[in-house]
C-alpha positions as CSV (number, residue, x, y, z in Angstrom):
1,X,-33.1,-16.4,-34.9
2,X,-34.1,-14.2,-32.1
3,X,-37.7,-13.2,-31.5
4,X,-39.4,-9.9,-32.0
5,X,-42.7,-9.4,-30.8
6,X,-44.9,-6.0,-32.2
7,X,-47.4,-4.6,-29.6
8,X,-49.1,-1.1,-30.9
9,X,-53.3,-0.5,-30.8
10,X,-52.4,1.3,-34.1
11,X,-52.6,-1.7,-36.9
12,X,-51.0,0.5,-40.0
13,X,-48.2,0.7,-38.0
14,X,-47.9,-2.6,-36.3
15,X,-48.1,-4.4,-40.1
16,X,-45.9,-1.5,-41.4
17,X,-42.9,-2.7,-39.3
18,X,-44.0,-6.3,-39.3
19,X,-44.3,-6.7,-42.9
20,X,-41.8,-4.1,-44.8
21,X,-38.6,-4.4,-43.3
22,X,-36.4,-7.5,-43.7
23,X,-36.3,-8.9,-40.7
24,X,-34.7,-12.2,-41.4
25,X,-32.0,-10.3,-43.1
26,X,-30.9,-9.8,-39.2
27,X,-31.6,-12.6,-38.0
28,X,-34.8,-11.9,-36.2
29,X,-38.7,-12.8,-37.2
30,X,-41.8,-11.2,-35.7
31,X,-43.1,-14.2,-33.5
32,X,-46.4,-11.9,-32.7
33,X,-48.4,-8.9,-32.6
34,X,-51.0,-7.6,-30.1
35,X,-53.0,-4.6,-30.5
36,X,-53.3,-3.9,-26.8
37,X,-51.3,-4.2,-23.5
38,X,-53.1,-7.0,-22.4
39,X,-53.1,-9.2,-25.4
40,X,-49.6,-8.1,-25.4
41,X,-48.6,-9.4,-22.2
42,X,-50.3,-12.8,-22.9
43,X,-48.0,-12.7,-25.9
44,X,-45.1,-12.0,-24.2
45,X,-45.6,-14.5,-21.8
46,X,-46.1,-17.3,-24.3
47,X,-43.5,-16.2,-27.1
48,X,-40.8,-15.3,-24.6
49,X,-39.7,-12.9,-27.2
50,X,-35.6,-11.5,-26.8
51,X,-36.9,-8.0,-28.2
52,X,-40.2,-6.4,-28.4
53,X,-41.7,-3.0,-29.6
54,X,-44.0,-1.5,-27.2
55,X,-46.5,1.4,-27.8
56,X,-47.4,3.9,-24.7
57,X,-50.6,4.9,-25.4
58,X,-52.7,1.3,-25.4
59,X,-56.4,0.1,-24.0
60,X,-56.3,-2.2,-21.2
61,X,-52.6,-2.0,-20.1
62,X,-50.7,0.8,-21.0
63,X,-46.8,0.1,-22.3
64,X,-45.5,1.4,-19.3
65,X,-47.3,-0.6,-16.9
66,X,-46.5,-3.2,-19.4
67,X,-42.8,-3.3,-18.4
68,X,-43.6,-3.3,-15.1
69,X,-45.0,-6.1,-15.4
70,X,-42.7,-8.4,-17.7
71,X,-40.2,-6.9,-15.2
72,X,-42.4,-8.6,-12.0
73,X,-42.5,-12.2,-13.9
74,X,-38.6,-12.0,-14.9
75,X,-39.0,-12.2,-18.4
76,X,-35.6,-11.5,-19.7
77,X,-37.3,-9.2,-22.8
78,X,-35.8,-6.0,-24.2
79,X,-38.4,-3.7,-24.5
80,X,-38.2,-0.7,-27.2
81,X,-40.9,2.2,-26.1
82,X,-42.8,4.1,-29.3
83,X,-44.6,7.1,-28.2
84,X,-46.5,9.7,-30.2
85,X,-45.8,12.1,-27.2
86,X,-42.5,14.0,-26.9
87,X,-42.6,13.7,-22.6
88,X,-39.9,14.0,-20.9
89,X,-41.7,12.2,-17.9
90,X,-42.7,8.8,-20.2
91,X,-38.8,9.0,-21.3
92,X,-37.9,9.1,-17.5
93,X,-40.5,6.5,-16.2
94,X,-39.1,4.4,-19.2
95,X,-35.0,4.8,-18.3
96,X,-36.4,3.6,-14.6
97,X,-37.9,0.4,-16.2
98,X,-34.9,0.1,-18.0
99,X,-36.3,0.6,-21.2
100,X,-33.9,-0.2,-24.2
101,X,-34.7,2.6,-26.0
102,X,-37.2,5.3,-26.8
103,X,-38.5,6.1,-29.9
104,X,-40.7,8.8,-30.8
105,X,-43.4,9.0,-33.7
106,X,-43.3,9.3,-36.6
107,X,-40.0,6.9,-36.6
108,X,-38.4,5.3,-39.6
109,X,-37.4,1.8,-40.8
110,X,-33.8,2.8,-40.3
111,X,-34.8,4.4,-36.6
112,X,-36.7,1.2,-35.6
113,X,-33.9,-1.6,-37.2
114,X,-31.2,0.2,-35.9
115,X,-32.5,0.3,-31.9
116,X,-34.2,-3.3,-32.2
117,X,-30.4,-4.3,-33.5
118,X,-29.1,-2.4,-30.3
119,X,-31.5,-4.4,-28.0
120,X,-30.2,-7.7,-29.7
121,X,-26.4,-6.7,-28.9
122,X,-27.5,-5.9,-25.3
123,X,-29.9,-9.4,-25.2
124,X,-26.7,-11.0,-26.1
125,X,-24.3,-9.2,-23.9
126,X,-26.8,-9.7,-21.1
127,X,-27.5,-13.4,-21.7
128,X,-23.3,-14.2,-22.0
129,X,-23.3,-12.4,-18.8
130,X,-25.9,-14.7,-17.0
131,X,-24.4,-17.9,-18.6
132,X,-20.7,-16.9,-17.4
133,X,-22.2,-16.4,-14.0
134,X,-24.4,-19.4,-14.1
135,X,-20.9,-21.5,-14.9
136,X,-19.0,-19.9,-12.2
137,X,-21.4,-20.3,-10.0
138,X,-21.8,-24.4,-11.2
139,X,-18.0,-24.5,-10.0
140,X,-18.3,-22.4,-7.1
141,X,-19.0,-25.2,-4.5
142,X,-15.4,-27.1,-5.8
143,X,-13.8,-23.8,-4.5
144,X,-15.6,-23.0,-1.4
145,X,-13.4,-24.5,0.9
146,X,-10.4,-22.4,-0.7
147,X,-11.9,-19.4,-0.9
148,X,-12.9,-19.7,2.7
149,X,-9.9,-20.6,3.7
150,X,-8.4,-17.7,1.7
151,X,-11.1,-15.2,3.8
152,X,-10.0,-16.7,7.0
153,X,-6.6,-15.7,6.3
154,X,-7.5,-12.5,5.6
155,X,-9.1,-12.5,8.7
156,X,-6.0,-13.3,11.1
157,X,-4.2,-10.9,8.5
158,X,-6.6,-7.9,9.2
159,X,-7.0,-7.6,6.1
160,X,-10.1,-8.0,4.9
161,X,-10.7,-6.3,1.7
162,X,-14.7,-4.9,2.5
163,X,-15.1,-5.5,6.4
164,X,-18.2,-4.1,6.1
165,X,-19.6,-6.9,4.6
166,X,-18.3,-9.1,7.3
167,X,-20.9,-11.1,8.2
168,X,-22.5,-11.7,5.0
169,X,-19.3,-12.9,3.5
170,X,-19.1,-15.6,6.8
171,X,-22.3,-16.4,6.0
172,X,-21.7,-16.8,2.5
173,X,-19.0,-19.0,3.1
174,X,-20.6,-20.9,5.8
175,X,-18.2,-20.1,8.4
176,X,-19.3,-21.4,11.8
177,X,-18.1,-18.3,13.7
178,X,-21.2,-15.4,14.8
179,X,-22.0,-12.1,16.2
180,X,-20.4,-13.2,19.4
181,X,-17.1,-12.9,21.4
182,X,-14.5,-14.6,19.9
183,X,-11.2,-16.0,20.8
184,X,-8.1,-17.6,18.8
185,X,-5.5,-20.5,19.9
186,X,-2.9,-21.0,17.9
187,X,-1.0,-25.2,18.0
188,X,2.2,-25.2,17.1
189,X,4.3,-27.9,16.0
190,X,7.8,-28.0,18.1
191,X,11.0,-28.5,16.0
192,X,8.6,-28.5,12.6
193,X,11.3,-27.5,10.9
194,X,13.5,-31.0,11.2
195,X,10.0,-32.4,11.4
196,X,9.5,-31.2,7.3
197,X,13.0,-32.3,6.8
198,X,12.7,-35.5,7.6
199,X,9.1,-36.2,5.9
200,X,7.7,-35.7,2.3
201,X,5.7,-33.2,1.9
202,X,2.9,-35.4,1.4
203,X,3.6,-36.9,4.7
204,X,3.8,-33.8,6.8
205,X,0.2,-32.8,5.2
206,X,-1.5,-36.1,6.4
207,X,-0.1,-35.1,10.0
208,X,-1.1,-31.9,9.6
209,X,-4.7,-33.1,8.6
210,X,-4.6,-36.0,11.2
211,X,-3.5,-33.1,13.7
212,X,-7.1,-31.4,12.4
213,X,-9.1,-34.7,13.1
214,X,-8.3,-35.2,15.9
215,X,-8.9,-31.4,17.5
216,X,-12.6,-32.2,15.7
217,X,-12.9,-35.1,17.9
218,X,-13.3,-32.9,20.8
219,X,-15.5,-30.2,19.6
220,X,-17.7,-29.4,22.4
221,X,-21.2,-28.1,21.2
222,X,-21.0,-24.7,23.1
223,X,-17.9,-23.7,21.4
224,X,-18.5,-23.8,17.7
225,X,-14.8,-23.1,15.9
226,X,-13.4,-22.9,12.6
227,X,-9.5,-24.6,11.7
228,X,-7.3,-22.7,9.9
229,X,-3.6,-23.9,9.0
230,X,-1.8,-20.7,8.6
231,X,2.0,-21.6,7.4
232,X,2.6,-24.4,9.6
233,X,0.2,-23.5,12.9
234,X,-3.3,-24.8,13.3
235,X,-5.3,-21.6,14.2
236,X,-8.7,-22.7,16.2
237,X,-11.1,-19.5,16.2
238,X,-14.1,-20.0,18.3
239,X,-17.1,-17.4,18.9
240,X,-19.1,-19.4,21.4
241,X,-20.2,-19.5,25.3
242,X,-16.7,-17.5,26.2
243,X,-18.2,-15.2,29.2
244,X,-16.3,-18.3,31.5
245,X,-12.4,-17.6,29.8
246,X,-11.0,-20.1,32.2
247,X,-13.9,-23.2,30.9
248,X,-12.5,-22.2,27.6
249,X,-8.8,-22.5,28.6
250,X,-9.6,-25.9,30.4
251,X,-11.5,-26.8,27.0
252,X,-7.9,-26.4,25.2
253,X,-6.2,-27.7,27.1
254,X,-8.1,-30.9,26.9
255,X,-7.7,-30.5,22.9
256,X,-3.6,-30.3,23.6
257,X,-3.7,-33.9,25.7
258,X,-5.8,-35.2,23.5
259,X,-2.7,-34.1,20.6
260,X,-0.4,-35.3,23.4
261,X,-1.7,-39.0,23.7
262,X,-2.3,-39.8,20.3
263,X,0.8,-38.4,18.2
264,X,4.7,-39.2,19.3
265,X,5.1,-35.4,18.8
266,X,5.4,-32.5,21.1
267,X,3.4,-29.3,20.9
268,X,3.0,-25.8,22.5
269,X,0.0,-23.7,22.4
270,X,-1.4,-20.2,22.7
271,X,-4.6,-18.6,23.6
272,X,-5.0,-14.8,22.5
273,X,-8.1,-13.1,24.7
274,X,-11.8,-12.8,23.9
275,X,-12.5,-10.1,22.0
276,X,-16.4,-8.6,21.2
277,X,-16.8,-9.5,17.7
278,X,-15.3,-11.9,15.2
279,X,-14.2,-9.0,13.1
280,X,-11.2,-8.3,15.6
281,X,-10.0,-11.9,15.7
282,X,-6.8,-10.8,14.4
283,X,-5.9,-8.9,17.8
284,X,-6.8,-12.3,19.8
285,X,-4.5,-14.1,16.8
286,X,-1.7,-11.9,17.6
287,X,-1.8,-12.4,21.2
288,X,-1.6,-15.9,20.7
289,X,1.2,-15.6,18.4
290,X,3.1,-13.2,21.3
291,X,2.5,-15.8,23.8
292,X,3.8,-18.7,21.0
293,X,6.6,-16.5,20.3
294,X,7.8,-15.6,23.7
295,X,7.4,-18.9,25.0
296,X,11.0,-19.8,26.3
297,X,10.8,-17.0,28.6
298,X,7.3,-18.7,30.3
299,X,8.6,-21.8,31.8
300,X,7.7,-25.3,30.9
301,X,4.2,-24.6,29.9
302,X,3.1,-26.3,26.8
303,X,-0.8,-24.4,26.9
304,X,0.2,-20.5,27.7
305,X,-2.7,-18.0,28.3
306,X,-2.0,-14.2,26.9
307,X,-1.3,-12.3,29.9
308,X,0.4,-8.7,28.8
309,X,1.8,-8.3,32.4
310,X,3.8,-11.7,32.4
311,X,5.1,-11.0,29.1
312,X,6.3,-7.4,30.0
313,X,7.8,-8.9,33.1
314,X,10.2,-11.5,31.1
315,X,10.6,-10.9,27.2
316,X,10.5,-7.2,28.1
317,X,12.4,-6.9,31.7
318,X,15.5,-8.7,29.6
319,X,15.3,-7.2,25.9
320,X,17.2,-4.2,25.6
321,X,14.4,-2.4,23.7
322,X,16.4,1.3,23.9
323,X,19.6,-0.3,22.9
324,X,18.1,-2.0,19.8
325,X,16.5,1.5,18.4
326,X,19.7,3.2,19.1
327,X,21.6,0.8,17.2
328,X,19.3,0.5,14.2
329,X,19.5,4.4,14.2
330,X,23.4,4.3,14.0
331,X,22.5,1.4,11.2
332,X,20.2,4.3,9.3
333,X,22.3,7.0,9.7
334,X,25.7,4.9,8.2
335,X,27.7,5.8,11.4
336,X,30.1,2.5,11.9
337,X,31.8,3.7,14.9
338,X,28.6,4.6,16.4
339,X,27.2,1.0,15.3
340,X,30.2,-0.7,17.0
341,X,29.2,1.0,20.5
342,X,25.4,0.5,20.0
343,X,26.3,-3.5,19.2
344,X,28.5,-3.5,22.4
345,X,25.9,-1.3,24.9
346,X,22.9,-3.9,23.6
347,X,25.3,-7.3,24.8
348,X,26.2,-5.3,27.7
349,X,22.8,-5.9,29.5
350,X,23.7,-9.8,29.3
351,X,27.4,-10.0,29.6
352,X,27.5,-9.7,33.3
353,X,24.4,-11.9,33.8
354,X,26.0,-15.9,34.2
355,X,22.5,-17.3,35.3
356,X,20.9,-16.7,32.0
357,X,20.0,-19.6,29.9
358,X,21.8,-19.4,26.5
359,X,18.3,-20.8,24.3
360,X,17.0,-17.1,26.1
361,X,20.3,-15.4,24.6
362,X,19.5,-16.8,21.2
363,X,15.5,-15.8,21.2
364,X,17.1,-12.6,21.9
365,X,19.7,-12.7,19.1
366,X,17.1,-13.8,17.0
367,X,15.0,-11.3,18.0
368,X,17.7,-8.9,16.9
369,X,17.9,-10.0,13.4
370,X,14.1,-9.7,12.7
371,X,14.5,-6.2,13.7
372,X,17.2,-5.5,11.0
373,X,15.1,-7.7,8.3
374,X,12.2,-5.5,8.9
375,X,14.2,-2.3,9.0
376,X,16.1,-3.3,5.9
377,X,12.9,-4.1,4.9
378,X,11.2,-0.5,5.4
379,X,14.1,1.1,4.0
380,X,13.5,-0.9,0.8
381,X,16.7,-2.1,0.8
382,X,15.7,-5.9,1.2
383,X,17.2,-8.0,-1.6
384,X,17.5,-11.8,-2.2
385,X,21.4,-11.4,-1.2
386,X,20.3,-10.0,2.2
387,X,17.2,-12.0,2.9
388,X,20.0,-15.4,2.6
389,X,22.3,-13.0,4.9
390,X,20.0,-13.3,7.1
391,X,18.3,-16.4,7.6
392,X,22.2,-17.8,7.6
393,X,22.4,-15.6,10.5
394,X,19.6,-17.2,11.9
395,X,21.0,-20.4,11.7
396,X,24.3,-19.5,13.2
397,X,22.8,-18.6,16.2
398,X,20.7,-20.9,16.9
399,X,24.0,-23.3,16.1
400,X,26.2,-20.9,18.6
401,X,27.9,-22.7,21.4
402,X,29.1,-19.2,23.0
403,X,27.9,-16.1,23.7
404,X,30.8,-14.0,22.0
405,X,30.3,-16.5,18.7
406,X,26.7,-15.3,18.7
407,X,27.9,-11.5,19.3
408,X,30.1,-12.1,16.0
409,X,27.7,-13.1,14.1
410,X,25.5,-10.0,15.0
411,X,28.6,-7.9,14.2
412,X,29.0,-9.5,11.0
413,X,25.3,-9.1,9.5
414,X,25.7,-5.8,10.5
415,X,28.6,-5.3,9.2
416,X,26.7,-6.9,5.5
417,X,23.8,-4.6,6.0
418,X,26.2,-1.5,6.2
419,X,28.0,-2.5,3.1
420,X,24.7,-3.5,1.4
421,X,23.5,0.5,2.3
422,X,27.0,1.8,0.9
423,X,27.0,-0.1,-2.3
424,X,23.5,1.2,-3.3
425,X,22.9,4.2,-1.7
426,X,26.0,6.2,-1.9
427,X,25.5,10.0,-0.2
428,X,27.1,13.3,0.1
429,X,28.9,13.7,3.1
430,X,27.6,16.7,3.8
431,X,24.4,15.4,3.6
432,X,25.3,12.2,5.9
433,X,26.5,15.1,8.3
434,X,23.1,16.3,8.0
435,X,21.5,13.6,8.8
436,X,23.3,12.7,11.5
437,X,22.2,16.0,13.4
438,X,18.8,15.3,12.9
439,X,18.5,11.7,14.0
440,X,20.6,12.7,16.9
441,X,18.7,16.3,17.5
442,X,15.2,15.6,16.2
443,X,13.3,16.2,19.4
444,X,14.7,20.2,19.5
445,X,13.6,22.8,17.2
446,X,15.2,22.5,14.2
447,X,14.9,24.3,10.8
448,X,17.5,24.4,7.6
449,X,18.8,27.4,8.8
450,X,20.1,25.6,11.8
451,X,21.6,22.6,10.2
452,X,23.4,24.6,7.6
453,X,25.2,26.9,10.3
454,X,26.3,23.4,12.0
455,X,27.6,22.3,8.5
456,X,28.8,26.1,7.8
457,X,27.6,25.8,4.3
458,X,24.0,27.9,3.2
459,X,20.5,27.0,3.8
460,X,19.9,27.0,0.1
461,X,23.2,24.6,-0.4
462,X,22.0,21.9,1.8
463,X,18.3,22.1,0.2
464,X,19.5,21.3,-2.9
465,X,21.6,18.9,-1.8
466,X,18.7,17.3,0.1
467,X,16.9,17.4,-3.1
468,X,19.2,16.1,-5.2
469,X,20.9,13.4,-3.1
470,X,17.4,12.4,-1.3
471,X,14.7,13.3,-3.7
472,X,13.2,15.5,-1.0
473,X,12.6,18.5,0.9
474,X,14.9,19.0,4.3
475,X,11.4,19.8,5.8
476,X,9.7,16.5,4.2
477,X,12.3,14.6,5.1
478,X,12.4,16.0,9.0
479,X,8.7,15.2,8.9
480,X,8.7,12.3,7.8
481,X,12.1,10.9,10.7
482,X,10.1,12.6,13.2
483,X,6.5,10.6,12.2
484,X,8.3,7.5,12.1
485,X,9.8,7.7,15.7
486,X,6.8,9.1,17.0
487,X,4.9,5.9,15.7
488,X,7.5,3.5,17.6
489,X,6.8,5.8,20.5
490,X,2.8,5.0,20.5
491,X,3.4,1.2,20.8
492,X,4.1,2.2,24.8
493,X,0.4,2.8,26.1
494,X,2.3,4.7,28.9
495,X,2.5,8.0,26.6
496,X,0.0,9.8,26.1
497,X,-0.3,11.6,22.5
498,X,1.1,14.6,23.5
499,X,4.1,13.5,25.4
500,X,5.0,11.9,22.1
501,X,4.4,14.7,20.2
502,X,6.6,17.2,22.4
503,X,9.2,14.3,22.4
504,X,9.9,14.2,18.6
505,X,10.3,17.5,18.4
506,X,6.5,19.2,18.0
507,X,5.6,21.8,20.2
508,X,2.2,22.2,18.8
509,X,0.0,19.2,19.6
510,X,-2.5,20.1,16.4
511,X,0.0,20.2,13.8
512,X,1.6,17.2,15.4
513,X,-1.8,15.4,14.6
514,X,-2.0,16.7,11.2
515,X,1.1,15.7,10.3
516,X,0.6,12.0,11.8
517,X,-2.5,11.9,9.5
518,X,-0.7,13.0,6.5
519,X,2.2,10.5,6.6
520,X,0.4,7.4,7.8
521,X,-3.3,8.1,6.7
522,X,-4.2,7.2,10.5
523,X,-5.0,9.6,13.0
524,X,-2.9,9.1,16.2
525,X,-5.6,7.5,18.2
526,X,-6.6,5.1,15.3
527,X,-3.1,4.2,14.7
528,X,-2.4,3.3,18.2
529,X,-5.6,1.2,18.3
530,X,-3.7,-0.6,14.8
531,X,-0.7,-1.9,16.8
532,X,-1.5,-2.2,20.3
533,X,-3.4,-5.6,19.5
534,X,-2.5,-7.4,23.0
């Protein structure tokens, strides 16, 4: 039964509804009646009652002020306001209390039964609510460590789904990073891969997690950190004393010997820079990863500090950056003849270089085939056929005894990819033709008109060819080529916007912006903050 208490200074009307309607008939009883405010507070505070019927206009306390107060001592009471006075200022005082209803006098049985049976619904919606939350929240410490964990990610991922709320979520969580500059290091496992295949799972996670211990075991007090394994890298993130980089460094480095002496295995590690705030971790993560990633071209150091100029001076100085865009160009565009030249021009740069160390040739074979995954990949045309393509190739080359064997296998992915990109996305030749002219002419002006007199067919032929083969607009379409090599253009911090934007093909610098915006939702500047993270 749920409780109703009755709380009116006029008594007809208080035994009225106590006494001639059926209460029980709904599963409620009248566990008390007042016949002032403050008698009726005293009431409410001893029956606890789910519902309760509250006149306005009462000695002592009046119903309003009332509420306010069973709101104060967090009485969980639905209170139904009767008033003899149609005011649209008690009816708005009342919605602010969060009145269940209003009723206004004279009010019949059926008036008062039917909002004392909505009060009861919202009681019981309102109390399932608290219990469901009351459960969760029972459970919530068996999942902290997961959903931090999960947050963490997200972090390194800039992708945080409400980084507004930063700070309160790291609080939340209890993680033991603060309002200070931050820095990531990233351990890495060498040869994990034959590592996994030659344990259990089970087994690799107890090294893992030993790995973990041990890094704990020399915590130093002035460097608090969080541990987060992300795939199969231990991430340390640390937001302590880090005005003194090179202590910091020197305090890693100490963590990597510590690794060294105490497992058989071996291990490289990266440290991103500090940046000012937690919040852009990720752009320290990355660097760290850079460093991780580029390693082979560093020397023999097992702890390597982010520095952009090294970097740009090796990886950089030897990958054929031009050659690569030109050839995944000729890749987009279909052009197989074009491909073959573009595969031979990017091998050039090494073929006539003896002294370079064939692990570099493969990091940059590699490097190669993560281009085309992630182009194939953009182009949606990534399938599970292709992704197995691939990581065969990867394999291969890392298997390669011989430069040219490693060159075949390059020619022979593309030569996949191409038929992949024939066997689902057949095209008009004309419209192939088309293409062509704008990948190859994109940074001149160019309208319809001037593509259809190259193809010596009609403007209005090759838009509705566009339309039809492309589900586009020629000028949508130009756009949209143009955007995307103007945002592979702002990863150089050499260019300035402009010089990119007269390079693709704009001669007006504020359309050039607008159109940016449209296309990638980022303004130029904001998207050039978004990938230069080292």
């Amino acid at each position: 039964m749920y409780k109703l208490a009755i709380i009116d200074d006029e008594h007809e009307h208080v035994n009225g509804v106590k006494d001639y309607i059926p209460w029980e008939r709904y599963e409620i009883e009248v566990c008390g009646v007042a016949y002032n405010g403050r008698d009726g507070l005293e009431l409410i505070k001893e029956c606890r009652p789910e519902i309760a019927l509250v006149d306005i206009q009462m000695p002592f306390i009046d119903g309003l002020s009332l509420i306010e107060e069973v709101n104060k001592l967090g009485i969980n009471t639905q209170m139904i306001i009767m008033s003899g006075h149609d005011d649209f200022e008690y009816a708005r005082q009342a919605i602010k209390l969060k009145a269940s209803n209003y009723l206004l006098k004279p009010c019949s049985a059926e008036e008062i039964i039917q909002a004392v049976l909505k009060a009861k619904n919202t009681y019981l919606e309102e109390s399932n609510k608290k219990s469901l939350i009351e459960q969760y929240q029972s459970v919530f410490p068996q999942y902290i460590n997961l959903l931090k964990e999960k947050f963490l990610i997200s972090l390194l991922d800039n992708n945080l789904q409400n980084p507004s709320s930063f700070f309160r979520d790291i609080s939340s969580y209890g993680i033991n990073l603060t309002d200070n500059p931050c820095c990531a290091a990233v351990f890495r496992l060498e040869d994990k891969d034959r590592l996994y295949t030659q344990s259990t799972s089970r087994e690799f996670d107890f090294l893992i997690i030993s790995i973990i211990e041990e890094i704990k075991k020399v915590s130093a007090d002035k460097y608090p950190f969080e541990l987060v394994i992300k795939g199969n890298d231990i991430v340390l993130l640390s937001s302590g004393e880090l005005a003194d980089y090179e202590a910091f460094v020197v305090y890693i480095q100490k963590i990597y010997h510590r690794l060294s002496e105490v497992f058989e295995y071996q291990f490289t590690v990266g440290i991103g820079q500090v940046v000012s705030t937690p919040l852009f971790i990720h752009k320290s993560y990355s660097q760290a990863l850079a460093v991780l990633e580029n390693s082979i071209f560093l020397g023999e150091k097992k702890v390597v500090v982010y520095d952009d100029r090294i970097l740009e001076e090796s990886f950089h100085y030897l990958y054929p950056f031009n050659e690569e865009k030109k050839l995944l160009h000729a890749i987009e565009a279909g052009d197989v003849s074009a491909i073959r030249e573009e595969v031979d021009n990017f091998f050039a740069t090494f073929e006539q270089c003896s002294n370079i160390d064939n692990n570099i040739l493969k990091k940059i074979g590699i490097t190669l085939l993560n281009s085309m995954m992630r182009f194939c990949s953009e182009k949606n045309l990534y399938n599970d056929a292709l992704h197995q393509l691939i990581f065969s190739s990867f394999d291969k080359i890392i298997k390669a005894v011989s430069f040219e064997s490693m060159k075949a296998e390059i020619n022979r992915t593309i030569d996949k990819i191409i038929e992949h990109i024939h066997s689902t996305a057949p095209i008009n030749k004309l419209v192939q033709l088309a293409l062509n002219y704008i990948h190859q002419n994109y940074a001149r002006e160019i309208s319809l008109k001037t593509v259809a007199d190259e193809l010596f067919i009609s403007a209005s032929y090759l838009s509705f060819l566009f339309k039809q083969e492309l589900k586009k607009n020629f000028v949508d379409y130009l756009n949209n080529y143009r955007i995307n090599i103007a945002r592979e253009l702002f990863k150089d911090p050499r260019l300035k916007s402009y010089e990119i934007a007269y390079q693709v093909g704009f001669q007006d610098e504020k359309y050039f912006y607008k159109l940016f915006k449209k296309y990638t939702g980022l303004t130029p500047s904001q998207y050039r903050e978004s990938v230069q993270v080292f």
